[in-house]
Biopython code that builds the backbone (N, CA, C, O; Angstrom):
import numpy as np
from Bio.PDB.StructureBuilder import StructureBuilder

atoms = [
    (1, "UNK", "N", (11.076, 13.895, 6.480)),
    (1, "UNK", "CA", (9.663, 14.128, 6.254)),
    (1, "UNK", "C", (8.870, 13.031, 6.963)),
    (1, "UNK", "O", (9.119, 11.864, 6.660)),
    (2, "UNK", "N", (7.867, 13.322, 7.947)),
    (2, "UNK", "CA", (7.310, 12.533, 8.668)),
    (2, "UNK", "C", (6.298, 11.506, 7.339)),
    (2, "UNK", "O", (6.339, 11.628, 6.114)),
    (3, "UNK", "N", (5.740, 10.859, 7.904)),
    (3, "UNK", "CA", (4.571, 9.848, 7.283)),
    (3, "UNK", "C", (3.510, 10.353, 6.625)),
    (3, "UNK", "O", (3.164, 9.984, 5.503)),
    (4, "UNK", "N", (2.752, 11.531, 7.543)),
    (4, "UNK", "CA", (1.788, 11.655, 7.507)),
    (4, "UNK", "C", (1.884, 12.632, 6.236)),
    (4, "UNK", "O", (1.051, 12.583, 5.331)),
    (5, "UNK", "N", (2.868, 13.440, 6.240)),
    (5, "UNK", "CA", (3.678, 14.550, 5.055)),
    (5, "UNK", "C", (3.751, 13.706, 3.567)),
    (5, "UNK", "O", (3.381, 14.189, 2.497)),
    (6, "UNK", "N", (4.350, 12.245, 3.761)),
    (6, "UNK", "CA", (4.719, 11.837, 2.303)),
    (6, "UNK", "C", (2.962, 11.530, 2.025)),
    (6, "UNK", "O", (2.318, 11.989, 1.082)),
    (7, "UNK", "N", (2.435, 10.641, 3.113)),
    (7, "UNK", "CA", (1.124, 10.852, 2.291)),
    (7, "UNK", "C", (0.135, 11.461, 1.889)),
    (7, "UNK", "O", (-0.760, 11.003, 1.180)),
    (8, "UNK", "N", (0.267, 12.963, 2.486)),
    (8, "UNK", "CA", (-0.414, 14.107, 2.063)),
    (8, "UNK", "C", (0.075, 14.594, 0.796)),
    (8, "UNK", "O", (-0.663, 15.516, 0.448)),
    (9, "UNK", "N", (1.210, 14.340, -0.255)),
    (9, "UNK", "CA", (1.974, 14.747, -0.593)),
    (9, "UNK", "C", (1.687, 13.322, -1.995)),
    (9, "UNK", "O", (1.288, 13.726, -3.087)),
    (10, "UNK", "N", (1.886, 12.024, -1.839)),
    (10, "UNK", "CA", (1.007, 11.215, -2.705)),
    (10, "UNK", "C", (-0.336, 11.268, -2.704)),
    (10, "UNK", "O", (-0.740, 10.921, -3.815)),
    (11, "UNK", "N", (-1.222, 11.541, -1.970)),
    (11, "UNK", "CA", (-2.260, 11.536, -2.525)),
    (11, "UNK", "C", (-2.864, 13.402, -3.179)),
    (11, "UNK", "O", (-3.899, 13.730, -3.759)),
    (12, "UNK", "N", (-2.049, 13.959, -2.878)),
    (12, "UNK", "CA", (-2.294, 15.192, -3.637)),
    (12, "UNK", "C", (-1.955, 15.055, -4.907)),
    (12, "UNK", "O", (-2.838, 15.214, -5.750)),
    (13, "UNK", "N", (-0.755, 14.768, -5.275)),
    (13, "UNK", "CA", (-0.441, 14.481, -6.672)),
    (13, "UNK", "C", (-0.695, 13.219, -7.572)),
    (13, "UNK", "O", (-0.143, 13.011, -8.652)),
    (14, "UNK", "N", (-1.628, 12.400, -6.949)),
    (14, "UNK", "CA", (-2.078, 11.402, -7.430)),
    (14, "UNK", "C", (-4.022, 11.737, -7.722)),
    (14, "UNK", "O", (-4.587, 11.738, -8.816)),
    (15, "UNK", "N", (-4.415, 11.891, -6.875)),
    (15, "UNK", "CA", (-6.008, 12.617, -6.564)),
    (15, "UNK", "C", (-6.420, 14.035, -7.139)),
    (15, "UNK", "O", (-7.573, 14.372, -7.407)),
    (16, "UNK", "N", (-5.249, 14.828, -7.286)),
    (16, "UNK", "CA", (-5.945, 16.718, -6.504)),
    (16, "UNK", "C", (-6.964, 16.510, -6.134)),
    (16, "UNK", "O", (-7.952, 16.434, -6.864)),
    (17, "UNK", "N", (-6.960, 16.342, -4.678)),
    (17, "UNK", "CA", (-8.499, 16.845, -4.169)),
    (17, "UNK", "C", (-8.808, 18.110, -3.827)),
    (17, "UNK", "O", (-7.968, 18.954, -3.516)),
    (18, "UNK", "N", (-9.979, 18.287, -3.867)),
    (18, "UNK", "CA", (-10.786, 19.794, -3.475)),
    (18, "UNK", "C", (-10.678, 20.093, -2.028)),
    (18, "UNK", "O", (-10.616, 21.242, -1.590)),
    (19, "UNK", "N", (-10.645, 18.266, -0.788)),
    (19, "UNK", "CA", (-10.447, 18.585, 0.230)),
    (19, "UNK", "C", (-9.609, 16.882, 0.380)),
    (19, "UNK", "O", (-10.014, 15.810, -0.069)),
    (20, "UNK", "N", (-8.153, 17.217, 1.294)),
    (20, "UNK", "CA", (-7.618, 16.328, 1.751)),
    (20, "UNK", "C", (-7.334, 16.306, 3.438)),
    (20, "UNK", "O", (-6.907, 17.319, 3.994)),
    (21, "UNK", "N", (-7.564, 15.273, 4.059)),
    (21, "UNK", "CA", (-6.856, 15.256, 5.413)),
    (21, "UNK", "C", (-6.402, 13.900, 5.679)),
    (21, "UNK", "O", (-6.684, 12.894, 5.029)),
    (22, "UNK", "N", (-5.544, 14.005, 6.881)),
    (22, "UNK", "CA", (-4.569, 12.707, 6.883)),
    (22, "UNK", "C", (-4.387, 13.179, 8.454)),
    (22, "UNK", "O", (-3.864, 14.206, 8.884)),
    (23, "UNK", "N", (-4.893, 12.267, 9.045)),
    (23, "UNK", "CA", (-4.638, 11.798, 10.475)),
    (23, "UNK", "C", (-3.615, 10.680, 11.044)),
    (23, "UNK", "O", (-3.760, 9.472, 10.852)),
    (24, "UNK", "N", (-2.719, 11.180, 11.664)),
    (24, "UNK", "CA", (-2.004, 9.873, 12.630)),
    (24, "UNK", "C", (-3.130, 9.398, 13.827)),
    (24, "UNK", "O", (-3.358, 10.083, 14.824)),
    (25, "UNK", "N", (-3.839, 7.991, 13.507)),
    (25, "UNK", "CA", (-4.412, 7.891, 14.637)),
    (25, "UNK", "C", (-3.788, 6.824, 15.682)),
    (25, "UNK", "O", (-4.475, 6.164, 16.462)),
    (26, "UNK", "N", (-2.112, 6.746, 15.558)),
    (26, "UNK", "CA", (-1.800, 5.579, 16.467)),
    (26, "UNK", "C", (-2.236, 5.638, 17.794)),
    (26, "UNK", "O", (-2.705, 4.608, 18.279)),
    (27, "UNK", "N", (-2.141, 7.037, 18.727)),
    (27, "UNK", "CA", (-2.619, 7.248, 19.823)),
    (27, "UNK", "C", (-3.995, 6.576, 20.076)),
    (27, "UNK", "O", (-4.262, 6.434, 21.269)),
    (28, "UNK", "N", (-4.458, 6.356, 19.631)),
    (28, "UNK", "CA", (-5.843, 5.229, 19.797)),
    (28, "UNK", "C", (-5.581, 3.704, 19.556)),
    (28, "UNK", "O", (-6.481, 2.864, 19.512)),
    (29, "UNK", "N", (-4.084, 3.410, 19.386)),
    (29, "UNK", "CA", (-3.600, 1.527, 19.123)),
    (29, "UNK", "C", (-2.804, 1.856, 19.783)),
    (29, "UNK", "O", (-2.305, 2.940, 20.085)),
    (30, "UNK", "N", (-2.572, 0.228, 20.197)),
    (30, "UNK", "CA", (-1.287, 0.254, 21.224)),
    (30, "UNK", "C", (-0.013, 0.536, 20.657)),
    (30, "UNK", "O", (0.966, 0.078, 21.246)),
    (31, "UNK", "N", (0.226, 1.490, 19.184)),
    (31, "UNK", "CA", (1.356, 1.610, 19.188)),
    (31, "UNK", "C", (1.877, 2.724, 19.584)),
    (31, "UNK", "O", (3.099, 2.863, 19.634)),
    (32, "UNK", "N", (1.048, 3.661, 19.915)),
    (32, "UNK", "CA", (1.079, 4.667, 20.995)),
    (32, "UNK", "C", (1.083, 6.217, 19.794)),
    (32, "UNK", "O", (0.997, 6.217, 18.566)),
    (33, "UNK", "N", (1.217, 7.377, 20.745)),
    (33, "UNK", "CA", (1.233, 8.274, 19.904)),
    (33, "UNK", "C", (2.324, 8.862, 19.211)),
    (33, "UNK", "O", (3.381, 9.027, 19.821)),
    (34, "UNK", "N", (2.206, 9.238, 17.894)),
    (34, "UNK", "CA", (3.642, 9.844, 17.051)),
    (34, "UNK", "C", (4.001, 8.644, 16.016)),
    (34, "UNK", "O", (4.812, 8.802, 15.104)),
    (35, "UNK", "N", (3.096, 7.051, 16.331)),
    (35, "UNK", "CA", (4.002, 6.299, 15.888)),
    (35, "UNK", "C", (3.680, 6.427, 13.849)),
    (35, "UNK", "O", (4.390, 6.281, 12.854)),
    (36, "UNK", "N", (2.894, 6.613, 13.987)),
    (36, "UNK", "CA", (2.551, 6.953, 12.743)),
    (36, "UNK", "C", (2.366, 5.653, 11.825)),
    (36, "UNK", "O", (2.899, 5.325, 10.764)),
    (37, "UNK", "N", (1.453, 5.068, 12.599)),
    (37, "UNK", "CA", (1.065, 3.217, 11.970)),
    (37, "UNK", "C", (-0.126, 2.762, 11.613)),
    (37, "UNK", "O", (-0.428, 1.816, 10.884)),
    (38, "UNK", "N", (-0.909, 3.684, 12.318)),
    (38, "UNK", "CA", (-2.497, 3.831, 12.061)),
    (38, "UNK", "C", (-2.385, 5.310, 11.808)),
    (38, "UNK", "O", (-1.823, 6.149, 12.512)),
    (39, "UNK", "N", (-2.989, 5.463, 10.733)),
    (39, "UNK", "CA", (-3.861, 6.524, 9.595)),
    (39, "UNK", "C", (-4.924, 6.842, 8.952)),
    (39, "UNK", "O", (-5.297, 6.254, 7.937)),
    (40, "UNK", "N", (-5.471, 7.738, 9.445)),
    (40, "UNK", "CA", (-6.633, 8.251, 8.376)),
    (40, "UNK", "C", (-6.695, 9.250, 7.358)),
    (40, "UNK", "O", (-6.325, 10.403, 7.579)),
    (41, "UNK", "N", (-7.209, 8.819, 6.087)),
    (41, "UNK", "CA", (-7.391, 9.886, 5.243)),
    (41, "UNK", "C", (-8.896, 9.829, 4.945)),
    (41, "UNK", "O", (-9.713, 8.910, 5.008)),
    (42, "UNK", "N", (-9.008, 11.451, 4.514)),
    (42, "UNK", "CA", (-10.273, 11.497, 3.851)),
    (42, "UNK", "C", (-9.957, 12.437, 2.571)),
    (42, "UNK", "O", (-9.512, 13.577, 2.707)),
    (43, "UNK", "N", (-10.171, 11.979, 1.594)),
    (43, "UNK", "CA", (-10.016, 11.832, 0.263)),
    (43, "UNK", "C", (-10.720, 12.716, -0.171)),
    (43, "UNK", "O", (-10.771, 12.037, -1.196)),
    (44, "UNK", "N", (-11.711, 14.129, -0.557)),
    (44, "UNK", "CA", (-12.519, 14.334, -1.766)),
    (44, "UNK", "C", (-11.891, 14.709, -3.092)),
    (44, "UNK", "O", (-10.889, 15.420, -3.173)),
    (45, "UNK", "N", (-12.473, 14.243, -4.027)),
    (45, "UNK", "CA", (-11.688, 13.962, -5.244)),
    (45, "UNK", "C", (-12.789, 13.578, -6.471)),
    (45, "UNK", "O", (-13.415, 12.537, -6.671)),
    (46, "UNK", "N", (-12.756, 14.934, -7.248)),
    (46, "UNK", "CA", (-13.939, 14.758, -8.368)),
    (46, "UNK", "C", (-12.968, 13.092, -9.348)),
    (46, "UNK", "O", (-13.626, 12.514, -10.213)),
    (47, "UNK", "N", (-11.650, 12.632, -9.066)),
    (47, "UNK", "CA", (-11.155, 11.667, -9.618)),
    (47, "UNK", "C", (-12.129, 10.272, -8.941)),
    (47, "UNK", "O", (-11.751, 9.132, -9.210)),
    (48, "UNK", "N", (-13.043, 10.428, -8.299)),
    (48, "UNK", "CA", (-13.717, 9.246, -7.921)),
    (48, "UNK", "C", (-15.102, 9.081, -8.334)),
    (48, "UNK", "O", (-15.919, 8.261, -7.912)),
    (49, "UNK", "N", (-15.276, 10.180, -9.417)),
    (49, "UNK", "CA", (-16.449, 9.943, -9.791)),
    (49, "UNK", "C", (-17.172, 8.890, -10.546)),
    (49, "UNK", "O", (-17.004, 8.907, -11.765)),
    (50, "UNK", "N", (-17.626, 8.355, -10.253)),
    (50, "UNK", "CA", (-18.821, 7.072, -11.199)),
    (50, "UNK", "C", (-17.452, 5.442, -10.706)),
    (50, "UNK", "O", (-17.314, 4.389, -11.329)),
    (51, "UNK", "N", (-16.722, 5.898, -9.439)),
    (51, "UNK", "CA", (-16.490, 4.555, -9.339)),
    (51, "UNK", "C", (-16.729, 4.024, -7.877)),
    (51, "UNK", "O", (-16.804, 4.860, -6.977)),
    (52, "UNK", "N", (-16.853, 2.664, -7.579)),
    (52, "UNK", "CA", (-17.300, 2.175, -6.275)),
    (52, "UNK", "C", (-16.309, 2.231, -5.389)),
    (52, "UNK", "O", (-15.091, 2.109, -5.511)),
    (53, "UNK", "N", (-17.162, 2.479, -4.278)),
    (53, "UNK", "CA", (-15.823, 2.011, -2.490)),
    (53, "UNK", "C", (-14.943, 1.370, -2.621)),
    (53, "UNK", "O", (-13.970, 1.820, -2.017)),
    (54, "UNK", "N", (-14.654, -0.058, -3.450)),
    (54, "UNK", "CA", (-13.639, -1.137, -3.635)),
    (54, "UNK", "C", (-12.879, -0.386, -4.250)),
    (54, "UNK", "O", (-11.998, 0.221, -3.641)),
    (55, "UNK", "N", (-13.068, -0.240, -5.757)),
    (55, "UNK", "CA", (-12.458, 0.434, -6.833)),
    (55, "UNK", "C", (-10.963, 1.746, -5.707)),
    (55, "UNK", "O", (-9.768, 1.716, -5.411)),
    (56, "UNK", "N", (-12.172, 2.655, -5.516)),
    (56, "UNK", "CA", (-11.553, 3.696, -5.021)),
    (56, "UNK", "C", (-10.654, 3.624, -3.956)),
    (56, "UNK", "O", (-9.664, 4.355, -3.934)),
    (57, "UNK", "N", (-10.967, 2.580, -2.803)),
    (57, "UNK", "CA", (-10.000, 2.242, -1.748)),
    (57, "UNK", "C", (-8.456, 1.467, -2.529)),
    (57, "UNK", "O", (-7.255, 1.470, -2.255)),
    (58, "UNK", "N", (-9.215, 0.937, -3.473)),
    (58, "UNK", "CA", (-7.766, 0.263, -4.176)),
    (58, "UNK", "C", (-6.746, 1.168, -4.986)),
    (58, "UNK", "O", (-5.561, 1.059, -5.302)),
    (59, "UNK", "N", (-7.749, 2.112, -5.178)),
    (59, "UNK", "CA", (-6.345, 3.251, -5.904)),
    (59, "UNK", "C", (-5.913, 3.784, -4.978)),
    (59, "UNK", "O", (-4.790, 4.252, -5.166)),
    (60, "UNK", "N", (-6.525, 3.995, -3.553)),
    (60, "UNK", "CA", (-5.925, 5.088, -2.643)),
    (60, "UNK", "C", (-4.483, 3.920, -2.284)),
    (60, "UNK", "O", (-3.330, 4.272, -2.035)),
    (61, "UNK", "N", (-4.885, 2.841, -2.343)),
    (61, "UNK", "CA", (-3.699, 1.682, -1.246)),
    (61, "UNK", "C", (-2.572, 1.545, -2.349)),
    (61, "UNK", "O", (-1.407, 1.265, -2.064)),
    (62, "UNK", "N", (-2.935, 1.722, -3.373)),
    (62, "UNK", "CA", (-1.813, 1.213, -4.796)),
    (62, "UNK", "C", (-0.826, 2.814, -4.693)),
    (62, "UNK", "O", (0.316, 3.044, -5.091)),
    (63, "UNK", "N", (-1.612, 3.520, -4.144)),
    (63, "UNK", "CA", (-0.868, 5.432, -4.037)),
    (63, "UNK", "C", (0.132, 5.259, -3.075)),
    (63, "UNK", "O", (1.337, 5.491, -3.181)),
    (64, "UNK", "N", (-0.554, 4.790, -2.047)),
    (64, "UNK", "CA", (0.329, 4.185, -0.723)),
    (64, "UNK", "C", (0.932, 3.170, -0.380)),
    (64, "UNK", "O", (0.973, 2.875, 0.814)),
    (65, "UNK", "N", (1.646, 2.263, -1.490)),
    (65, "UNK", "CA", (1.799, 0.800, -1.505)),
    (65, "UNK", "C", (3.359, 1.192, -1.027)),
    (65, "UNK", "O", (3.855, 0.166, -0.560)),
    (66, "UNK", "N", (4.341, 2.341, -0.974)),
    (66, "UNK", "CA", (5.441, 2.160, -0.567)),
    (66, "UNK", "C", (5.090, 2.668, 0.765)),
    (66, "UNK", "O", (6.075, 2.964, 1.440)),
    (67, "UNK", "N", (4.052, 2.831, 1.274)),
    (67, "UNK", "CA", (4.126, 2.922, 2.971)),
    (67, "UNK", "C", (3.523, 1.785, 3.831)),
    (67, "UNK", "O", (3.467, 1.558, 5.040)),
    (68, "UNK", "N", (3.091, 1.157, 2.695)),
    (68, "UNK", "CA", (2.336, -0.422, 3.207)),
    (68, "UNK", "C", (4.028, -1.222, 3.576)),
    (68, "UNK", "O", (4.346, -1.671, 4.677)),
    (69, "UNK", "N", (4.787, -1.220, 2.495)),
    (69, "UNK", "CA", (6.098, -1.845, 2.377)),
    (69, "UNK", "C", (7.138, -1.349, 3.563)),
    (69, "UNK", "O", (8.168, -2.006, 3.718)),
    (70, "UNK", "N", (6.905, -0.294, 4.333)),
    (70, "UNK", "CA", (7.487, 0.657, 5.118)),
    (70, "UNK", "C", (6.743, 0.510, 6.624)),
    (70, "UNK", "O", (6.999, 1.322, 7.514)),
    (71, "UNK", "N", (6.156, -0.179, 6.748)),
    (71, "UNK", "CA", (5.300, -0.741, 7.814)),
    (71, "UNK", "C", (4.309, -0.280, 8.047)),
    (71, "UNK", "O", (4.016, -0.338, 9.241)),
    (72, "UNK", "N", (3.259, 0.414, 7.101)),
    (72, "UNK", "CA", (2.107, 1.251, 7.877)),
    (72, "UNK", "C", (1.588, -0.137, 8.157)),
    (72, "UNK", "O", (2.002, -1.226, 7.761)),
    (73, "UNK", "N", (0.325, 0.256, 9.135)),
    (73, "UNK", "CA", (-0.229, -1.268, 9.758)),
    (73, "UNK", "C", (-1.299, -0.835, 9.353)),
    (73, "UNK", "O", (-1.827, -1.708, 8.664)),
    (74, "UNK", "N", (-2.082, 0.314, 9.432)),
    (74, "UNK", "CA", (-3.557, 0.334, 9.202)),
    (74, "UNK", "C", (-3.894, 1.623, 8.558)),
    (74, "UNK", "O", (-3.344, 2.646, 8.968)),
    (75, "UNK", "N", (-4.678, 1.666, 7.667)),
    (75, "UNK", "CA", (-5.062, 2.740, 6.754)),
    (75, "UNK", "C", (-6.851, 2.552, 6.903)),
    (75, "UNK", "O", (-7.511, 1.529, 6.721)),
    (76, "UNK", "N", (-7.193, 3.561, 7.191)),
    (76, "UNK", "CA", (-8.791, 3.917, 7.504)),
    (76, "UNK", "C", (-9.383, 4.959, 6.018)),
    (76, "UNK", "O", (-9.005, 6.126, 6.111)),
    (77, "UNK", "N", (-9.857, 4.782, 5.299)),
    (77, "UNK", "CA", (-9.804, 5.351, 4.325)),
    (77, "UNK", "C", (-11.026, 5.782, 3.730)),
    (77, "UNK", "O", (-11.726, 4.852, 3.328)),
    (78, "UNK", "N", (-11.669, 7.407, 3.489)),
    (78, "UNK", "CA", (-13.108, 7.876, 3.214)),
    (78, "UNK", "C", (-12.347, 8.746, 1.756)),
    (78, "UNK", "O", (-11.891, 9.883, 1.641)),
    (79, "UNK", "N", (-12.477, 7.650, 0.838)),
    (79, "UNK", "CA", (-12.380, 8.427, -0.678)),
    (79, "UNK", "C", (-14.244, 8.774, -1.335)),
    (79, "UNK", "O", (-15.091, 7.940, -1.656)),
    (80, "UNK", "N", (-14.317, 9.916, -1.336)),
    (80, "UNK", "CA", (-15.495, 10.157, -1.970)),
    (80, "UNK", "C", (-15.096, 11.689, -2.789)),
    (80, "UNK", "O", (-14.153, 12.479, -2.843)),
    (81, "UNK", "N", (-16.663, 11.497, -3.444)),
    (81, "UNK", "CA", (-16.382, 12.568, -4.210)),
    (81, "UNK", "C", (-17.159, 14.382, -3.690)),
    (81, "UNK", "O", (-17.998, 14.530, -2.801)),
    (82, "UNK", "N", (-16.658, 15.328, -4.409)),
    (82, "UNK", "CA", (-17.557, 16.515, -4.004)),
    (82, "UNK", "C", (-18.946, 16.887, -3.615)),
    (82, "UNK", "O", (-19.315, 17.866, -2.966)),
    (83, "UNK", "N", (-19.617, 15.959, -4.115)),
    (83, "UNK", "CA", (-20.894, 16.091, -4.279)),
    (83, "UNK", "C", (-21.492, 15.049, -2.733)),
    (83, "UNK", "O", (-22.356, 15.414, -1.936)),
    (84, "UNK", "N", (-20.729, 13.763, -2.693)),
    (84, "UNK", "CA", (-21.369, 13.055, -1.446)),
    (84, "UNK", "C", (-20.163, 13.597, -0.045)),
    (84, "UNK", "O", (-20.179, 13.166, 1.108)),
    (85, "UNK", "N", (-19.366, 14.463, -0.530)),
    (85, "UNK", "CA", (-18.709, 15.058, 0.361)),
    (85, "UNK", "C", (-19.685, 16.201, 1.199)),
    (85, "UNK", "O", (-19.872, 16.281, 2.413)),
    (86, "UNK", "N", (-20.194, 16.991, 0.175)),
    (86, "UNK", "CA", (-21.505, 18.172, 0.629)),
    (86, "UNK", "C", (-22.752, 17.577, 1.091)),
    (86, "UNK", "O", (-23.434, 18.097, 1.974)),
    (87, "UNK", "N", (-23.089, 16.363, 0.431)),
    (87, "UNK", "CA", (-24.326, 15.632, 0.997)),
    (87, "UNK", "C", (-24.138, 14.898, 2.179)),
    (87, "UNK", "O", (-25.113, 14.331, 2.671)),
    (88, "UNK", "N", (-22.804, 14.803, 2.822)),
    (88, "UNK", "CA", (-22.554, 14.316, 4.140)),
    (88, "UNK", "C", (-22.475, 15.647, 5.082)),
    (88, "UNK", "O", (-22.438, 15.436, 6.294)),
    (89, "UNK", "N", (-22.457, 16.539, 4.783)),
    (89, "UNK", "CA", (-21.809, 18.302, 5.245)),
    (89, "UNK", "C", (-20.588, 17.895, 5.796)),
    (89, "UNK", "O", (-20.432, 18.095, 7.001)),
    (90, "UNK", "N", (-19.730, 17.386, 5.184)),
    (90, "UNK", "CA", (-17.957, 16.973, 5.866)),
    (90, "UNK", "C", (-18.338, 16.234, 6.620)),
    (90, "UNK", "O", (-18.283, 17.201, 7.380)),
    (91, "UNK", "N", (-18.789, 15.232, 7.386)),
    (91, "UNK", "CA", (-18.765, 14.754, 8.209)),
    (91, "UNK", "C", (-18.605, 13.440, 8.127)),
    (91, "UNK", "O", (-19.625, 12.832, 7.800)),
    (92, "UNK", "N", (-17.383, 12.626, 8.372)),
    (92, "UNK", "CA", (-17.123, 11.088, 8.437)),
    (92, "UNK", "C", (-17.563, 10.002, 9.467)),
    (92, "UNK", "O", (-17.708, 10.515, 10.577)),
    (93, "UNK", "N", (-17.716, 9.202, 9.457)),
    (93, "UNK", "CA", (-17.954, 8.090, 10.488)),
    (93, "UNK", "C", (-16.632, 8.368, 11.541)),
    (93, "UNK", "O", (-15.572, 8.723, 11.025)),
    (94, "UNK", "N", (-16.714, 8.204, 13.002)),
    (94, "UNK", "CA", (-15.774, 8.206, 13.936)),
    (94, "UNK", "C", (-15.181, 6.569, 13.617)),
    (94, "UNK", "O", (-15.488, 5.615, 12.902)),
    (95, "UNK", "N", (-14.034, 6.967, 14.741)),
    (95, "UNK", "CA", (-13.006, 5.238, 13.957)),
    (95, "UNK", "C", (-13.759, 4.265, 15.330)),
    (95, "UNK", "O", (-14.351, 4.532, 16.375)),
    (96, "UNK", "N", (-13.381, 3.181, 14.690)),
    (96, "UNK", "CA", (-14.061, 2.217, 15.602)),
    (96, "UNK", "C", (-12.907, 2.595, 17.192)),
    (96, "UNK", "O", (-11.894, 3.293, 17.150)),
    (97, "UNK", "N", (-13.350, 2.041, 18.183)),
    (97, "UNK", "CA", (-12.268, 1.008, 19.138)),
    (97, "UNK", "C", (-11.398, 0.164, 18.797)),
    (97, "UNK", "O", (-11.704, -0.899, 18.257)),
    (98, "UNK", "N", (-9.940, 0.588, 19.117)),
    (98, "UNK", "CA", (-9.248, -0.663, 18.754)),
    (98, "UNK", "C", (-9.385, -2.028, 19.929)),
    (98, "UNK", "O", (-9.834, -1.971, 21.074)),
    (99, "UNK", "N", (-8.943, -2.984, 19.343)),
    (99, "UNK", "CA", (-9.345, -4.381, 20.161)),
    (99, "UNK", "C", (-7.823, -4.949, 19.718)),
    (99, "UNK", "O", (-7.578, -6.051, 20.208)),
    (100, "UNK", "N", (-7.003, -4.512, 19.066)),
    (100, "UNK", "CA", (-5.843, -5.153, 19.288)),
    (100, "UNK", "C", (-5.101, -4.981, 20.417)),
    (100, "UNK", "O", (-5.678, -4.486, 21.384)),
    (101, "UNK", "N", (-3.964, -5.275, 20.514)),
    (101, "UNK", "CA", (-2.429, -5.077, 21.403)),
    (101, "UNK", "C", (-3.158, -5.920, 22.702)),
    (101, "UNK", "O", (-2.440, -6.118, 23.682)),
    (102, "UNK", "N", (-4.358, -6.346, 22.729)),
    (102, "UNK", "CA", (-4.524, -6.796, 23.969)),
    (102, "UNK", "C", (-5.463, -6.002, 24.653)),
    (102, "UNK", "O", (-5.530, -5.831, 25.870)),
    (103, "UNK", "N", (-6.210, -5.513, 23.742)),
    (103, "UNK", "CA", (-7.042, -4.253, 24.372)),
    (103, "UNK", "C", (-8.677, -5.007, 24.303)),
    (103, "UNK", "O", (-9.476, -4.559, 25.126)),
    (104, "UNK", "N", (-8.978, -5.669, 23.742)),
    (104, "UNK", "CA", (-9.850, -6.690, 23.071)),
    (104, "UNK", "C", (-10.374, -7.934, 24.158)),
    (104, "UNK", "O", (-9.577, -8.148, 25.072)),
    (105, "UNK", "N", (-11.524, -8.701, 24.153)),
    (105, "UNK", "CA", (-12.272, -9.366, 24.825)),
    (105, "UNK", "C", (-10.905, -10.713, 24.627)),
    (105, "UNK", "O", (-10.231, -10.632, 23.600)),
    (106, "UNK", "N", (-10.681, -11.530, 25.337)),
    (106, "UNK", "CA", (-9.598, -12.562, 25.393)),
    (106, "UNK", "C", (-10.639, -13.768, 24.578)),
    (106, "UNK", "O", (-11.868, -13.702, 24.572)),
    (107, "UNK", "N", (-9.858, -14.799, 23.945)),
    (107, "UNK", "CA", (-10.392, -15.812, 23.456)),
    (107, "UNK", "C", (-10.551, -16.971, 24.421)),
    (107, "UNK", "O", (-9.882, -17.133, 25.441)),
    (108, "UNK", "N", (-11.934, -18.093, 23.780)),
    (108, "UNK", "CA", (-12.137, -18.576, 25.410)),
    (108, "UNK", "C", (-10.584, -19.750, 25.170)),
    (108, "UNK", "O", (-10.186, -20.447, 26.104)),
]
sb = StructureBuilder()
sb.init_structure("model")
sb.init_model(0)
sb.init_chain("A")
sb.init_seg("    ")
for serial, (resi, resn, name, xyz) in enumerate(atoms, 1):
    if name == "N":
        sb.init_residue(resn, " ", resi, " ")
    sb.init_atom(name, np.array(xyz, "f"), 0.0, 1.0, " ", f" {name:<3s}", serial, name[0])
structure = sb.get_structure()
């Protein structure tokens, strides 16, 4: 079972969300594509109601703490709920530029 499978798969049975997705975004880091090291999820989940960004990013990482241990490197993470899910119309922030592997302005 690939990566992206076990964590579609914990955060369903940890969350039920109304809407889940889970992106491999390594192809945008130098660890290239397939590697499955950089990830995005977007979370909706009436389970996040009445709690803050911190709060909620910390239950999503405590869901995923045996893929932290398993080497994920980076988790990008939009836990919200139904309601600021519809008041966004689905739509998330794009991921930054990566600046690691050497991709990044050099130090003087």
């Amino acid at each position: 079972m690939s990566r992206v499978d076990r964590i579609r798969d914990r955060l369903r049975a940890a969350f039920a969300p109304v809407h889940l997705a889970v992106e491999d975004e390594s192809h945008m880091h130098a660890a290239g594509p397939g590697a499955e090291t950089h990830i995005h999820v977007l979370v909706v989940s009436e389970a996040f109601e009445g709690e803050g960004l911190v709060a909620r990013h910390r239950r999503v990482q405590e869901v995923l703490a045996e893929e932290f241990a398993a080497r994920l490197h980076a988790l990008r993470i939009h836990a919200v709920t139904p309601a600021e899910h519809a008041a966004r119309e689905g739509s998330v922030p794009a991921a930054p530029p990566c600046l690691g592997g050497g991709k990044g302005p050099k130090a003087p």
